[in-house]
OpenMM code with the backbone's topology and positions (N, CA, C; nanometers):
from openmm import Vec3, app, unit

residues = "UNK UNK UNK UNK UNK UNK UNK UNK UNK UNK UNK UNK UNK UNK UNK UNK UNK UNK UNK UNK UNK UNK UNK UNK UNK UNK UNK UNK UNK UNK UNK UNK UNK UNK UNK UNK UNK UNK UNK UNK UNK UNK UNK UNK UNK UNK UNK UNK UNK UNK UNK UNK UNK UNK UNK UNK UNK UNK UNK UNK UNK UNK UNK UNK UNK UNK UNK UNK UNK UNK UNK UNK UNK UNK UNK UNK UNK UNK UNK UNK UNK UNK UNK UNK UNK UNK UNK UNK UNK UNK UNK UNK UNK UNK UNK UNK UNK UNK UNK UNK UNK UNK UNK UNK UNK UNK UNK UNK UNK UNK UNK UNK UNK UNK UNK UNK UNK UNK UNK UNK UNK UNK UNK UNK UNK UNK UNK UNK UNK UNK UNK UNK UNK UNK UNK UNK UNK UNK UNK UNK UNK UNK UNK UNK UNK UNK UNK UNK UNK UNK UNK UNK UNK UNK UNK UNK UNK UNK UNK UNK UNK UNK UNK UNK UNK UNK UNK UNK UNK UNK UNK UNK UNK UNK UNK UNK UNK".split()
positions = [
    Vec3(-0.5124, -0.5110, -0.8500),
    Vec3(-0.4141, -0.5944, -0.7870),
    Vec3(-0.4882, -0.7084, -0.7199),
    Vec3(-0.4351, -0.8197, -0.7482),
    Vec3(-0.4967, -0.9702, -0.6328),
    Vec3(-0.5024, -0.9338, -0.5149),
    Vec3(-0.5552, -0.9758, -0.4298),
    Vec3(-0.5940, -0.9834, -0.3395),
    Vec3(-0.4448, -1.0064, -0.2563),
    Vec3(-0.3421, -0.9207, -0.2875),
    Vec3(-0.1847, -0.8719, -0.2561),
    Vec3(-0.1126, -0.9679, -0.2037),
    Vec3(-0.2276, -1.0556, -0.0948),
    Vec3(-0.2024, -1.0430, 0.0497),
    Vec3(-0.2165, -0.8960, 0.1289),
    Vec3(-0.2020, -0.9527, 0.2673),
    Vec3(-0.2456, -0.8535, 0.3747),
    Vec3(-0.1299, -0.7444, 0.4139),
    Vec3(-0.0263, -0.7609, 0.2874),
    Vec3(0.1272, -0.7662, 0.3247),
    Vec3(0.1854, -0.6141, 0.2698),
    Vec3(0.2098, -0.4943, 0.3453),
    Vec3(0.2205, -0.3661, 0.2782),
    Vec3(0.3425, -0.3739, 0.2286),
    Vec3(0.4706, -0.4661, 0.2772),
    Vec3(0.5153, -0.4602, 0.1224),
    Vec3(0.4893, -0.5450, 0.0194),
    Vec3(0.4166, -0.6270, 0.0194),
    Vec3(0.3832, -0.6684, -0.1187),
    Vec3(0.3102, -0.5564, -0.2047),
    Vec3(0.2326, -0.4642, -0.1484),
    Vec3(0.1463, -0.3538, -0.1625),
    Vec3(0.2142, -0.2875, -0.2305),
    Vec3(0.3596, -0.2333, -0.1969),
    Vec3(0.4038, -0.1348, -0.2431),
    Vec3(0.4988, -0.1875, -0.3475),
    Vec3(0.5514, -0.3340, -0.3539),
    Vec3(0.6357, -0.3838, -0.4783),
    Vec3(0.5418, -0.4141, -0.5775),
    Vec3(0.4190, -0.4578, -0.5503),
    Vec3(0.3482, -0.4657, -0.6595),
    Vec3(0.3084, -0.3474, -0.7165),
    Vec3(0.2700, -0.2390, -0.7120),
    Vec3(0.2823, -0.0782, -0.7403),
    Vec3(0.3975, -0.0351, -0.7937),
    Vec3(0.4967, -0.0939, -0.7389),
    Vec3(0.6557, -0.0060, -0.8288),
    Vec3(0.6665, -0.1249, -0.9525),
    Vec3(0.6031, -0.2477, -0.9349),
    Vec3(0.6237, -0.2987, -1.0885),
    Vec3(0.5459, -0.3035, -1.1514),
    Vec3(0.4027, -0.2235, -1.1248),
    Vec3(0.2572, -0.1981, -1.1599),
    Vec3(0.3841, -0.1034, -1.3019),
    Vec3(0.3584, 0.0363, -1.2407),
    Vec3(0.4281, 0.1189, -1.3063),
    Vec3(0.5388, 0.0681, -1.3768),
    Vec3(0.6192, -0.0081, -1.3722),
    Vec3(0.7246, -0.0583, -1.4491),
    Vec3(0.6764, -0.1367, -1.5551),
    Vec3(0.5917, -0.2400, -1.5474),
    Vec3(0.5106, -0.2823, -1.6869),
    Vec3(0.4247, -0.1340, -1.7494),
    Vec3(0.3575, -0.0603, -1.7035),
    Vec3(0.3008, 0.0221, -1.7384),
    Vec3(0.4380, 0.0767, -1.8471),
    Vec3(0.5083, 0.1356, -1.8081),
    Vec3(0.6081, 0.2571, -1.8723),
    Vec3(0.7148, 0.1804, -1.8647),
    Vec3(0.7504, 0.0795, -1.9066),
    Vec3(0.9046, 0.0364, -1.9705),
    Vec3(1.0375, 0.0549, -1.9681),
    Vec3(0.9622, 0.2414, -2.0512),
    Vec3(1.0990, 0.2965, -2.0979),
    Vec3(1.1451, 0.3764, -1.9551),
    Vec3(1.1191, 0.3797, -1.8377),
    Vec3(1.1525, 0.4187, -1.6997),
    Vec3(1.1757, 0.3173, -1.6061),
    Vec3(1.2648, 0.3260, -1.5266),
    Vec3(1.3313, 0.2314, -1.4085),
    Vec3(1.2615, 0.2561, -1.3244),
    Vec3(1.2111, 0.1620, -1.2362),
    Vec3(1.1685, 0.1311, -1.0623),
    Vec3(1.2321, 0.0981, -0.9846),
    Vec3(1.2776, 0.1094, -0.8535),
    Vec3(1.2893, 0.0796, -0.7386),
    Vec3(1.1887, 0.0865, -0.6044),
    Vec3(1.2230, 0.0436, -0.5349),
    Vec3(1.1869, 0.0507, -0.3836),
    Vec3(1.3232, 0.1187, -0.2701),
    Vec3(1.4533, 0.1008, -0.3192),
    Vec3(1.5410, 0.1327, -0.2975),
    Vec3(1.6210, 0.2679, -0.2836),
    Vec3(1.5709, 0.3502, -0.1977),
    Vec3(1.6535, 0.4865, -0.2403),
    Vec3(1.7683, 0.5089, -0.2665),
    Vec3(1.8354, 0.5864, -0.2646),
    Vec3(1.9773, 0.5559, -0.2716),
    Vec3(1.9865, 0.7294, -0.3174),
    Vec3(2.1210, 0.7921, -0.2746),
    Vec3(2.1716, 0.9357, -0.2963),
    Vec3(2.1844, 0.9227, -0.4631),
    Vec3(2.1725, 1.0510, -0.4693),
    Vec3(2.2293, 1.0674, -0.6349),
    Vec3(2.3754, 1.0537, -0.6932),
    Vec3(2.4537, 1.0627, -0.5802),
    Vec3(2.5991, 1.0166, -0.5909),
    Vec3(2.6349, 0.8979, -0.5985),
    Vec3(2.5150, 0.7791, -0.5996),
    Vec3(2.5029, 0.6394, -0.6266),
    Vec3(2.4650, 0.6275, -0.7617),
    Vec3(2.3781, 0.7305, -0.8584),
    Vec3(2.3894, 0.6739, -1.0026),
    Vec3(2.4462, 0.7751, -1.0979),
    Vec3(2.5301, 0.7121, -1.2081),
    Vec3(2.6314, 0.7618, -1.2732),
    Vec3(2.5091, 0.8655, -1.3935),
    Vec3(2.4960, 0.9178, -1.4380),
    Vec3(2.4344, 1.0074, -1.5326),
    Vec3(2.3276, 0.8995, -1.6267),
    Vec3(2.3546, 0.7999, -1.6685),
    Vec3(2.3367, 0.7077, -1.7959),
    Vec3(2.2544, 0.6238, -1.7100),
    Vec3(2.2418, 0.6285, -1.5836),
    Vec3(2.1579, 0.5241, -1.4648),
    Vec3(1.9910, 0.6349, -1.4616),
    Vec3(2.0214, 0.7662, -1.4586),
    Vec3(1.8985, 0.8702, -1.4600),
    Vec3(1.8079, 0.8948, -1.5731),
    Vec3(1.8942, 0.8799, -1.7039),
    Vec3(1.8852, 0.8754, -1.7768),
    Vec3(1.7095, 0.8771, -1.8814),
    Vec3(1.6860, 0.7316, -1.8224),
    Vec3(1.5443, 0.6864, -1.8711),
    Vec3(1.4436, 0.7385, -1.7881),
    Vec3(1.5029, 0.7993, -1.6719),
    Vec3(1.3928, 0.8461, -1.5255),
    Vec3(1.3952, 0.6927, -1.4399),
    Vec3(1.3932, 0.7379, -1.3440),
    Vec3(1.4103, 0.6574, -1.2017),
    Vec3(1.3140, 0.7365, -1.1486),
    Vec3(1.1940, 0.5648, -1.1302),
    Vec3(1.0746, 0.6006, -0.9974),
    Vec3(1.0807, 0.5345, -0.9113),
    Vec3(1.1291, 0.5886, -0.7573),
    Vec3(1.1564, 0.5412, -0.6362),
    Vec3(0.9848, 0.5348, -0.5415),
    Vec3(0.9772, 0.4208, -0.4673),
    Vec3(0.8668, 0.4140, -0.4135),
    Vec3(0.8817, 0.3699, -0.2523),
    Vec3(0.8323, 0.4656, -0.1483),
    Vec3(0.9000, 0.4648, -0.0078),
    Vec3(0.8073, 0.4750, 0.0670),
    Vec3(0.8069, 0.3917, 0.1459),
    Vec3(0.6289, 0.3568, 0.2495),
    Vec3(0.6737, 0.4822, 0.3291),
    Vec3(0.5992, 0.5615, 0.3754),
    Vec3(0.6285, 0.6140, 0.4733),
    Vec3(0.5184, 0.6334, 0.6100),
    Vec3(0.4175, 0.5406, 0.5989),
    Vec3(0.3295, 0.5195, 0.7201),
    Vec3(0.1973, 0.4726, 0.6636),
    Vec3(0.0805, 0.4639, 0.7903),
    Vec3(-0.0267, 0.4263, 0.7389),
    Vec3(-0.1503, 0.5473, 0.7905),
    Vec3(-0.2394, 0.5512, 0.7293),
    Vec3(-0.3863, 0.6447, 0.7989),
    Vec3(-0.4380, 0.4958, 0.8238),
    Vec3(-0.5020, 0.4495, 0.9383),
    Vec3(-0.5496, 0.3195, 0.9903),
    Vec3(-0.6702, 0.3852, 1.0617),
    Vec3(-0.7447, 0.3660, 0.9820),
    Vec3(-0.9430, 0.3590, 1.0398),
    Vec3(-0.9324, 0.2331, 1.1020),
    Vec3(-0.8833, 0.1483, 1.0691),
    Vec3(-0.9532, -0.0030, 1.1126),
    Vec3(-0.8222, -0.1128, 1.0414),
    Vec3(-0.8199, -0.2707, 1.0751),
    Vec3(-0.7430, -0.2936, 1.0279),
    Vec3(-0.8225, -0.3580, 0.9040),
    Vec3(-0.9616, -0.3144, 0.8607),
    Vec3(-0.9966, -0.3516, 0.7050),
    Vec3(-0.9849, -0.2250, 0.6361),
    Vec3(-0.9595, -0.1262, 0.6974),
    Vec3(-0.9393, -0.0085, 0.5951),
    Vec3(-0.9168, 0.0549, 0.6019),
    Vec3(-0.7203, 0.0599, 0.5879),
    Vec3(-0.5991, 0.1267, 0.6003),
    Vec3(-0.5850, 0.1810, 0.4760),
    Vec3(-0.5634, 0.3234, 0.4943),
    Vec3(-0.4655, 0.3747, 0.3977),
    Vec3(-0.3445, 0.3793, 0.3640),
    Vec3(-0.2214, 0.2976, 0.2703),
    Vec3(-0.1043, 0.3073, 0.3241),
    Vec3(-0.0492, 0.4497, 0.2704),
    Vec3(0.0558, 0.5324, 0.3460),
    Vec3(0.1076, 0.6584, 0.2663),
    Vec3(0.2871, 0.6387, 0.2369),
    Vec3(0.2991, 0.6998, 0.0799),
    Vec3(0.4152, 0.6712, 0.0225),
    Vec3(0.4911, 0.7951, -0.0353),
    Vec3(0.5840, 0.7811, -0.0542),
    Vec3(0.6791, 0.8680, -0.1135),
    Vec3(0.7012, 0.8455, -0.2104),
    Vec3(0.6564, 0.9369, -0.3425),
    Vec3(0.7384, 0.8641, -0.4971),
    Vec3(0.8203, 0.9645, -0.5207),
    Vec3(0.9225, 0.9358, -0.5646),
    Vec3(1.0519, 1.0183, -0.6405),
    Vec3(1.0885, 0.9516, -0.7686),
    Vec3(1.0490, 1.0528, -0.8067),
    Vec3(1.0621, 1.0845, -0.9915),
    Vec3(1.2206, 1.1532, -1.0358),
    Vec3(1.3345, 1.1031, -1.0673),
    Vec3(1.4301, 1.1317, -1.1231),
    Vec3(1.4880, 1.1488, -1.2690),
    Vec3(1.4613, 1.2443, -1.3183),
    Vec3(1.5372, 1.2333, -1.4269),
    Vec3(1.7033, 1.3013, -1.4497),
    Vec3(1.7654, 1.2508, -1.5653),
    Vec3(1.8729, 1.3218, -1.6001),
    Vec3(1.8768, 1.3898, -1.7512),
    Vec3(1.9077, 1.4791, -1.7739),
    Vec3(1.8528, 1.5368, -1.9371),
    Vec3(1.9554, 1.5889, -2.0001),
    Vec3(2.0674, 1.5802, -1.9741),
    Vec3(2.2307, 1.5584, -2.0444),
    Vec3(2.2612, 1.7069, -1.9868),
    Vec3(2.3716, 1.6917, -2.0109),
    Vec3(2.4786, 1.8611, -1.9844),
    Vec3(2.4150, 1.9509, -2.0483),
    Vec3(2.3427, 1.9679, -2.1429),
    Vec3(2.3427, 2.0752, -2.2151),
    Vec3(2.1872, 2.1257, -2.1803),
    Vec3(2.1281, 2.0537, -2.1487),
    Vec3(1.9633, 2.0945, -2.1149),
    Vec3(1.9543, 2.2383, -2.0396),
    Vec3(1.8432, 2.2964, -2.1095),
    Vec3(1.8314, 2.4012, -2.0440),
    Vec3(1.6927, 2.4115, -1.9108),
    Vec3(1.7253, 2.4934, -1.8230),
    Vec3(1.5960, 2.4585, -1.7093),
    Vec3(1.4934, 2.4206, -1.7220),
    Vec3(1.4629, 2.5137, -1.8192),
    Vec3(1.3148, 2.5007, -1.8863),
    Vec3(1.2614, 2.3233, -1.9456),
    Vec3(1.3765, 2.2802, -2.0094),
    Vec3(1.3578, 2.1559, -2.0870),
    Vec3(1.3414, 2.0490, -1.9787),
    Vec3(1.4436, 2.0665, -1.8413),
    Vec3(1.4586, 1.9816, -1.7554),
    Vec3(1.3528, 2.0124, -1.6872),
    Vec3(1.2332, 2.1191, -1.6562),
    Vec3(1.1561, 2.1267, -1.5891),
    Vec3(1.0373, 2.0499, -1.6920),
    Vec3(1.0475, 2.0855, -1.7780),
    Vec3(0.9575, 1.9679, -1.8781),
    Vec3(0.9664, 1.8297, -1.9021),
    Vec3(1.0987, 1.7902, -1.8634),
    Vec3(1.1281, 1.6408, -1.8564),
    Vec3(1.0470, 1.5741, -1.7068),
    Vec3(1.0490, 1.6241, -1.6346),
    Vec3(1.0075, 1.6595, -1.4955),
    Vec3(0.8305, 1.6137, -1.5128),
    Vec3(0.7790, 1.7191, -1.5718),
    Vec3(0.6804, 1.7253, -1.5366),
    Vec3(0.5714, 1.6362, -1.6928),
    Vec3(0.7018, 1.5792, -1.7640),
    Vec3(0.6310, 1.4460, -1.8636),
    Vec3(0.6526, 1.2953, -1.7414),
    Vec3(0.7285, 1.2945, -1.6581),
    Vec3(0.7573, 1.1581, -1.6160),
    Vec3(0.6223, 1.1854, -1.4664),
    Vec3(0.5995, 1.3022, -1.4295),
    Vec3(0.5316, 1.3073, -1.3188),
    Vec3(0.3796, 1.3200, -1.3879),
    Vec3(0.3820, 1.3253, -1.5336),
    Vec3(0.2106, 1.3042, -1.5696),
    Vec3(0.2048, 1.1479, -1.5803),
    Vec3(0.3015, 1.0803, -1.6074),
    Vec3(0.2984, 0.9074, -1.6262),
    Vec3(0.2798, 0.8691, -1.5086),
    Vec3(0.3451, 0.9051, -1.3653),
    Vec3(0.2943, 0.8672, -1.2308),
    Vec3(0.1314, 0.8903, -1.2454),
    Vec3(0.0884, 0.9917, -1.2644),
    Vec3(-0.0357, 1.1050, -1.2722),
    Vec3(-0.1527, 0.9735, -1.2985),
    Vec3(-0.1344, 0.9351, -1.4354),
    Vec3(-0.1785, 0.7952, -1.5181),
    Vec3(-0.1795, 0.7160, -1.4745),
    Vec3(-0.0760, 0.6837, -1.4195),
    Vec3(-0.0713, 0.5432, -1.3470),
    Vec3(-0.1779, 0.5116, -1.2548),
    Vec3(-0.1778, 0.6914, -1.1813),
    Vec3(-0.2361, 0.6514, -1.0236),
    Vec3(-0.4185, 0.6695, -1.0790),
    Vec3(-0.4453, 0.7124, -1.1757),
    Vec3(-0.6074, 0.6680, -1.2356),
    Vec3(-0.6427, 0.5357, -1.2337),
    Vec3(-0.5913, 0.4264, -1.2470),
    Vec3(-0.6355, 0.2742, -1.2569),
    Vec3(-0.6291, 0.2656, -1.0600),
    Vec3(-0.7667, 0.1762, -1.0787),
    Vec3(-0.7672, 0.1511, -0.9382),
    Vec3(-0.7412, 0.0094, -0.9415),
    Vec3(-0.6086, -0.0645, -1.0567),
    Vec3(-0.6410, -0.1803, -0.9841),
    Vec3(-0.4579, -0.1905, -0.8936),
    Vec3(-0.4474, -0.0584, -0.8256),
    Vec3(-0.2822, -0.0582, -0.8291),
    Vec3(-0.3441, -0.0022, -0.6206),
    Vec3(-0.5188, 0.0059, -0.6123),
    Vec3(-0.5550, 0.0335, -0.4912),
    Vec3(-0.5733, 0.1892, -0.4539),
    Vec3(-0.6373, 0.2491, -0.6013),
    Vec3(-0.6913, 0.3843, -0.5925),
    Vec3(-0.5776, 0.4528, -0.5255),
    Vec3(-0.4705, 0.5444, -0.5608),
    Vec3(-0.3380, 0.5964, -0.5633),
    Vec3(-0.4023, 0.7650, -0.5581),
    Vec3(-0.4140, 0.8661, -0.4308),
    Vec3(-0.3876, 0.9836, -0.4534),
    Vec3(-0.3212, 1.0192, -0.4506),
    Vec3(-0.2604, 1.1706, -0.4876),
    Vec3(-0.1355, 1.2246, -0.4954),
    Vec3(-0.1931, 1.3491, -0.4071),
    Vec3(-0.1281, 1.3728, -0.3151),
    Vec3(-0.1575, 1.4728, -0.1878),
    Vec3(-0.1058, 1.6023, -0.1802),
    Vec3(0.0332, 1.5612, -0.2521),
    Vec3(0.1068, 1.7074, -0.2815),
    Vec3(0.2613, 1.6890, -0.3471),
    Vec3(0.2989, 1.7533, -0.4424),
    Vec3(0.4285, 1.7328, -0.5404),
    Vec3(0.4876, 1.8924, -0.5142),
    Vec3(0.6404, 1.8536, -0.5103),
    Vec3(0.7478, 1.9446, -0.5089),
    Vec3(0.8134, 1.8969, -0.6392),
    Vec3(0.8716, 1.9848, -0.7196),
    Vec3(0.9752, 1.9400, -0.8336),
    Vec3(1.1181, 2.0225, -0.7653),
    Vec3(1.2141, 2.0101, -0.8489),
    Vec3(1.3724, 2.0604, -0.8458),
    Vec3(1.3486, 2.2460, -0.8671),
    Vec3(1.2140, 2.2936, -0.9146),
    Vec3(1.1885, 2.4276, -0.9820),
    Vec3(1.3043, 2.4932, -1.0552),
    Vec3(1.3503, 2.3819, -1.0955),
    Vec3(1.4267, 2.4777, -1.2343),
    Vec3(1.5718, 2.4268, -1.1792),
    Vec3(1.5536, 2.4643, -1.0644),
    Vec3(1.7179, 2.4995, -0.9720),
    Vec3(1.8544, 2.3860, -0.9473),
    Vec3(1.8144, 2.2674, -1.0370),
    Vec3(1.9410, 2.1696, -1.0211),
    Vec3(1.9224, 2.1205, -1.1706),
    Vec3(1.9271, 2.1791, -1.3121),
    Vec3(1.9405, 2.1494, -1.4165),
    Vec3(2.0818, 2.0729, -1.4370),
    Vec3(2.1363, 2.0095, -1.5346),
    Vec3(2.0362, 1.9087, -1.5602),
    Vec3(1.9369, 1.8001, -1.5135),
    Vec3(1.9699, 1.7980, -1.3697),
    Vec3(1.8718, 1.6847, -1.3301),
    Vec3(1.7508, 1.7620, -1.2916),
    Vec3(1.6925, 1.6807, -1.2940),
    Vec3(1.5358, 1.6945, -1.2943),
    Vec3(1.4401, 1.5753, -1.2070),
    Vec3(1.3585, 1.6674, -1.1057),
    Vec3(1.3548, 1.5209, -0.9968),
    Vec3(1.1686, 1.6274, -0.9812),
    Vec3(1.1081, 1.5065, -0.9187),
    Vec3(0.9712, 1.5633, -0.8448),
    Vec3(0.9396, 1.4141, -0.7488),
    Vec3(0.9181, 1.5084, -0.6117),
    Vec3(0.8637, 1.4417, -0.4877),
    Vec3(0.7248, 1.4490, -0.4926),
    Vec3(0.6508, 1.3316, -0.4660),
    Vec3(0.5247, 1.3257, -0.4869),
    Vec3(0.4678, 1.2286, -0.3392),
    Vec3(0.3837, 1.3354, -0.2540),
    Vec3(0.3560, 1.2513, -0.1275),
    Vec3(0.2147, 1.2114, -0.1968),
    Vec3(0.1738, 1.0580, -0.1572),
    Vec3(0.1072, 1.0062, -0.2041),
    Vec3(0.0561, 0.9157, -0.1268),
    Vec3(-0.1400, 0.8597, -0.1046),
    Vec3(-0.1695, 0.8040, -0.0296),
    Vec3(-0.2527, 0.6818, -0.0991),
    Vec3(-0.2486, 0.5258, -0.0820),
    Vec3(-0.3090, 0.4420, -0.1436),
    Vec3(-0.3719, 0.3733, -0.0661),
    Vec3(-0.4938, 0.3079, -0.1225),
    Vec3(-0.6258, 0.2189, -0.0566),
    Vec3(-0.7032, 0.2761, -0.0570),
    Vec3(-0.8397, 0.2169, 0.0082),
    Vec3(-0.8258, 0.1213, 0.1181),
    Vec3(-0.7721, -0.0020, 0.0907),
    Vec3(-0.6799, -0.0584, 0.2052),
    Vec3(-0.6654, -0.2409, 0.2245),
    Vec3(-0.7252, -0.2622, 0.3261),
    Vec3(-0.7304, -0.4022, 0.3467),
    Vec3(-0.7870, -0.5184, 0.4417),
    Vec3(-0.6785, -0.5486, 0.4313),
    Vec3(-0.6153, -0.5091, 0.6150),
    Vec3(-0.4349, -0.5643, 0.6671),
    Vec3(-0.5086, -0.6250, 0.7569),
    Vec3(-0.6290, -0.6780, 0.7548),
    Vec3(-0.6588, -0.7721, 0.8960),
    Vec3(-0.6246, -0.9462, 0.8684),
    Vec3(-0.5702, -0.9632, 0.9142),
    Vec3(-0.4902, -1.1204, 0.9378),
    Vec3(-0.5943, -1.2266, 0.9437),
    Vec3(-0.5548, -1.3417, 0.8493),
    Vec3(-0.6253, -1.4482, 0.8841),
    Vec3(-0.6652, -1.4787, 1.0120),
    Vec3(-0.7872, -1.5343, 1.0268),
    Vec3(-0.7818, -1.5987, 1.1433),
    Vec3(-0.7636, -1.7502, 1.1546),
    Vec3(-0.7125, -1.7547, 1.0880),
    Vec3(-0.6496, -1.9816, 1.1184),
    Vec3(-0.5794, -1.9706, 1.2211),
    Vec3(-0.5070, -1.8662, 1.2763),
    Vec3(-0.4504, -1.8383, 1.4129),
    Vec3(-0.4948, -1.8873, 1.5231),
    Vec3(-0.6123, -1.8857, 1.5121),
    Vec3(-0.7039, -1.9366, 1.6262),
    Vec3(-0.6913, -2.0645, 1.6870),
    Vec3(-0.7047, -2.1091, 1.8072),
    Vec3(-0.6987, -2.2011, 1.8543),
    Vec3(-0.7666, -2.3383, 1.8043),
    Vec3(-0.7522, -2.3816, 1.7725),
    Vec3(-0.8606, -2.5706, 1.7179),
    Vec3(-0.9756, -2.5600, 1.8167),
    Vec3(-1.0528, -2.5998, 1.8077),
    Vec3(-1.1635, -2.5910, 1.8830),
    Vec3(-1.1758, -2.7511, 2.0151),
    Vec3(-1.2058, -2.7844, 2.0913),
    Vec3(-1.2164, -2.9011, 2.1576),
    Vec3(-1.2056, -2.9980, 2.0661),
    Vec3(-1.1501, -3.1583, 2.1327),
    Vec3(-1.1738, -3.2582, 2.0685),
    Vec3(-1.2506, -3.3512, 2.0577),
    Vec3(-1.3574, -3.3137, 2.1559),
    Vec3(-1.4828, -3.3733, 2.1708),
    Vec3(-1.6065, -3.2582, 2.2224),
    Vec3(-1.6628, -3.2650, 2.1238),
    Vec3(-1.8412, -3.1743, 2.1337),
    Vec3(-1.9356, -3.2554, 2.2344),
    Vec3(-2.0165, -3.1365, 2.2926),
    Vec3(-2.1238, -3.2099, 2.3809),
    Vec3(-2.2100, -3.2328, 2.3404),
    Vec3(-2.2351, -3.3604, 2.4270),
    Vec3(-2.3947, -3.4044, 2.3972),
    Vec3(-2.5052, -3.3101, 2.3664),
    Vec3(-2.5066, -3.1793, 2.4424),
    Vec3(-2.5973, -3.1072, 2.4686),
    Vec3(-2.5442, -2.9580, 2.5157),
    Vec3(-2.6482, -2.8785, 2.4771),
    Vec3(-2.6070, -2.7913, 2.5666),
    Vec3(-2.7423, -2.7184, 2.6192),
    Vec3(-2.7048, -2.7343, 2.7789),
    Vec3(-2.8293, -2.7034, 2.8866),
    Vec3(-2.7885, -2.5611, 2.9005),
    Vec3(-2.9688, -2.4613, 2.9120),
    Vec3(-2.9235, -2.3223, 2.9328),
    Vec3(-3.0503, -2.3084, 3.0509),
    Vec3(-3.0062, -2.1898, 3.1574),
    Vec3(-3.0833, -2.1617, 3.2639),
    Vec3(-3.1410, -2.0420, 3.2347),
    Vec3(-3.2577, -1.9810, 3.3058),
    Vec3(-3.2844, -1.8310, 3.3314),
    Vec3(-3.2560, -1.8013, 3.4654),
    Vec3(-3.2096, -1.6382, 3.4811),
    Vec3(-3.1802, -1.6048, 3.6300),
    Vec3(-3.3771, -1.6521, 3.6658),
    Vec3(-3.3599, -1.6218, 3.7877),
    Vec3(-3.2491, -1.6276, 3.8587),
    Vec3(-3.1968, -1.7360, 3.9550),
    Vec3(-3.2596, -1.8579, 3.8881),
    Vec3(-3.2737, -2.0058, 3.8734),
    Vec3(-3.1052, -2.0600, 3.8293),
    Vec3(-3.0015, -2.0047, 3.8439),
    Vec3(-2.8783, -2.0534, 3.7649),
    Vec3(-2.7994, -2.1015, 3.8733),
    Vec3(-2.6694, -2.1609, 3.8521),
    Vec3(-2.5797, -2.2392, 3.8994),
    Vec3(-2.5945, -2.4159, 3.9203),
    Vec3(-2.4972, -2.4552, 3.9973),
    Vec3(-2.5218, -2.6081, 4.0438),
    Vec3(-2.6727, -2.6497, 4.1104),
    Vec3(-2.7080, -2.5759, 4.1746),
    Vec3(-2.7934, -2.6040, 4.2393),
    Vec3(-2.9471, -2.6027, 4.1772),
    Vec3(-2.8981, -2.5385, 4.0727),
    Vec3(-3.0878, -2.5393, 4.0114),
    Vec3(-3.0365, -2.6505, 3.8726),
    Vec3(-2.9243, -2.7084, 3.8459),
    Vec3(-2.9257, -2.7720, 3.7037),
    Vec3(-3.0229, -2.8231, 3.6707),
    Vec3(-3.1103, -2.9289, 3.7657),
    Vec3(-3.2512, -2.9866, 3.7499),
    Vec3(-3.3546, -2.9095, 3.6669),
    Vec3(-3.3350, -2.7820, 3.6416),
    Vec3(-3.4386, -2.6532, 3.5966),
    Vec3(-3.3908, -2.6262, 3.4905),
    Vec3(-3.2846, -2.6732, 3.3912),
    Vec3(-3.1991, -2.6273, 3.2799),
    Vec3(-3.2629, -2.6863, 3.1639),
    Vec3(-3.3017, -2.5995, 3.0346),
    Vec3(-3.3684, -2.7043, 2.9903),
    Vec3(-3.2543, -2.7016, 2.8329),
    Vec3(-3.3288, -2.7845, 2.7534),
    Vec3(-3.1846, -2.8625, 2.6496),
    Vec3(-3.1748, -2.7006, 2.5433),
    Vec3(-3.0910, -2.6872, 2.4747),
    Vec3(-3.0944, -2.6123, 2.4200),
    Vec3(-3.0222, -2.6990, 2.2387),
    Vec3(-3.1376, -2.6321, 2.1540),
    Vec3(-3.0997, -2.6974, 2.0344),
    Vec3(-3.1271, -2.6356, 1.9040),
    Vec3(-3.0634, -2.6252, 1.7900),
    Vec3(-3.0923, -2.5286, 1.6231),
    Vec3(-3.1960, -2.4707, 1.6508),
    Vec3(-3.3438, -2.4546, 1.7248),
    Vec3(-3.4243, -2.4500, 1.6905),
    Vec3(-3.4235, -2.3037, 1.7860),
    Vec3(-3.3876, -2.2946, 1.8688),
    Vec3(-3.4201, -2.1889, 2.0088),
    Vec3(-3.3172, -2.0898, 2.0049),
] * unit.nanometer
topology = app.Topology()
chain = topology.addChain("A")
for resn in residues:
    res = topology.addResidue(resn, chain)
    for name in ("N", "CA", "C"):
        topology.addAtom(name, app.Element.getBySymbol(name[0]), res)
């Protein structure tokens, strides 16, 4: 991935359409939404949902961000557990794949729950998942402009010879010292 920006959601939309050029024939979002929001023929191809859900922060050059993927499939009325637990666990080896290329920011997978059989025909697996390192540390153009006029010089003292009163004793200071 480019250099993202510093921006965790750009982080994480570029990852859900990482995977969407990757695998085609499967839908992405960022968007969750209940299952009573898609009609059978919407599950269909598999729906991979992608959900920030915090950061591990060593530093602000090297954050881990952590995500939620949900893997949905639908495998018609007639599927039997077994088939839907196999539909399951073909769309959660394509996550699996995905998360091997590090140019999506080295993607582990920490720990996966599936449906285990128990909501045939659909077929779903939760996958907690942790990506990076990034550099979320912010430009610094933030910074103030610097003066609008530089000095002539700059005089430096040793103790314990310092203040107004010894300036006479200051000697020039220049590239060289």
């Amino acid at each position: 991935m480019p250099d993202a920006s510093r921006n965790v959601d750009t982080i994480l939309t570029a990852i859900t359409e990482g995977f969407a050029q990757r695998y085609p024939h499967r839908k992405t979002t960022r968007n969750w939404q209940d299952r009573s929001a898609y009609n059978n023929r919407d599950l269909e191809p598999g729906l991979l949902t992608v959900i920030y859900t915090g950061e591990i922060p060593n530093d602000v050059y090297d954050t881990h961000i952590k995500m939620l993927v949900i893997g949905r499939v639908y495998c018609g009325a007639k599927a039997t557990a077994l088939e839907t637990e196999q539909a399951e666990l073909a769309f959660l080896q394509e996550w699996r794949e995905f998360c091997t290329s590090s140019a999506f920011g080295n993607i582990s997978t920490l720990s996966v729950n599936t449906s285990q059989q128990q909501e045939k025909p659909d077929g779903w697996f939760l996958a907690e998942c942790r990506s990076g390192p990034y550099d979320l540390a912010a430009e610094i153009d933030w910074l103030p402009v610097g003066p609008t006029e530089l000095p002539e010089g700059v005089k430096a003292s040793q103790s314990p010879d310092i203040g107004t009163p010894n300036e006479s004793n200051y000697f020039d200071v220049d590239e060289n010292f």
